[in-house]
N, C-alpha and C positions, 0 to 999 in steps of 0.2 A: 183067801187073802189076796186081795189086789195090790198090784207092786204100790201102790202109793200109799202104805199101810207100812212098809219097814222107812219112805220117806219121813214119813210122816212120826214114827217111833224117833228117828234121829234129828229132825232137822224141827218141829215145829206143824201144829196144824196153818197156819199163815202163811208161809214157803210152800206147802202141801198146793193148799188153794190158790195161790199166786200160780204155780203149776197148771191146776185143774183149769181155771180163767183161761192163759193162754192158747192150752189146748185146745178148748173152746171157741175161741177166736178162728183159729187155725182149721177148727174142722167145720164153721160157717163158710168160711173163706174159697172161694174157685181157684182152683189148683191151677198154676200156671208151668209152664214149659220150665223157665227157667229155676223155679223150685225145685223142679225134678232135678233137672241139671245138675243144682247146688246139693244137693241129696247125694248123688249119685258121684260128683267130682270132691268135692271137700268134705261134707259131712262124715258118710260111712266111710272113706279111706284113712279120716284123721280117728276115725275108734277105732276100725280094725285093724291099723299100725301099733294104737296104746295097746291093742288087746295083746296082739304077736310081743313088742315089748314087753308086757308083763309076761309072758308063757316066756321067754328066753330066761328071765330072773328069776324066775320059780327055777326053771331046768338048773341054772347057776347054781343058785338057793341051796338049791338039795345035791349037789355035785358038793357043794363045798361042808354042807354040814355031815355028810357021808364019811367026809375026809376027816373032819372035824374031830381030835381025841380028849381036848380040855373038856370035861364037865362045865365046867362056867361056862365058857363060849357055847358049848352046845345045847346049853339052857337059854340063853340070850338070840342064839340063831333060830331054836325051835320058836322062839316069841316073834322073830323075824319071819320066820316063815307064814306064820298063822298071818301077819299083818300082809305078806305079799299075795297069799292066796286070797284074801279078803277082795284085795284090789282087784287080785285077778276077775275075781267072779261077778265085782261091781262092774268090771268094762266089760266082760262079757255080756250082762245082763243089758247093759246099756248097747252095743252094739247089736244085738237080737233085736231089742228095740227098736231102734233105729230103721235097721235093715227090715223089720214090718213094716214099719211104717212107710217107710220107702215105698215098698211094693203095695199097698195098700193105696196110697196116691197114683202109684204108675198107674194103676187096675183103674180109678176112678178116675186119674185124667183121662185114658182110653179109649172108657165108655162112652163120657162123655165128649169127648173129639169125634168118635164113630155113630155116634146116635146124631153130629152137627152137619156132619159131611160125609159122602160115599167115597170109596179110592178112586171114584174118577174126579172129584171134586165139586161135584155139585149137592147144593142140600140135599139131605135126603129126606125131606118133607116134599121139595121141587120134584124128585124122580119118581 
C-alpha cells in the first residue's frame, strides 16, 4: 500500500492526482538553495511543532481519562482519544514525510552542486 492509497480511500481519486501532478512537477524541477532553506526553516519546524502538540494532548488525553470516574464521560473521552491519536499519527506520518523529502533534495542538491564545482571553485569539468 502506498501512502496515497489511505489519501485516496478519504479524500477522492481527483485530490489523489491533483497530488501526484504536483509532485511531479516538483520532482522535474532543479532544486534550488532556497527550497532547501524553506524546507528546512518553515516547512519541517511548522510539522514537527503540530507533531509535539499533538503528543502533549495525547499525554493530557490520557492523564485526564485515567482520572476520569463518570462512565459517560469516559465513553466520550475514550472516542476523544481515538480521534487525538488519529491526528497524532496523520502529523507524524506527514512529518517523516516531509523530513524524506527534505533530505532527499539535500542529497540531490549536493550532488549536483559537487558534480558543478570542485571546493576550490572551479568546474570540475575545467580541472
Amino acid at each position: 500500500m502506498d501512502e496515497f492509497e489511505g489519501l485516496e480511500n478519504r479524500y477522492g481519486s481527483a485530490f489523489v492526482q491533483d497530488i501526484r501532478d504536483r509532485l511531479a512537477l516538483c520532482e522535474t524541477k532543479e532544486i534550488q538553495y532556497f527550497e532547501l532553506k524553506q524546507m528546512n526553516d518553515f516547512i519541517l519546524p511548522r510539522y514537527r511543532m503540530t507533531a509535539r502538540r499533538l503528543v502533549r494532548q495525547v499525554r493530557l488525553w490520557k492523564a485526564q481519562y485515567e482520572r476520569e470516574e463518570d462512565q459517560l464521560e469516559r465513553v466520550y473521552k475514550a472516542y476523544e482519544g481515538i480521534f487525538l491519536r488519529r491526528q497524532l499519527s496523520d502529523a507524524l506520518n506527514l512529518y517523516v514525510m516531509a523530513n524524506r523529502d527534505y533530505h532527499e533534495m539535500r542529497r540531490t542538491y549536493l550532488h549536483r552542486l559537487m558534480g558543478l564545482t570542485s571546493f576550490s571553485g572551479k568546474s570540475a569539468k575545467a580541472a
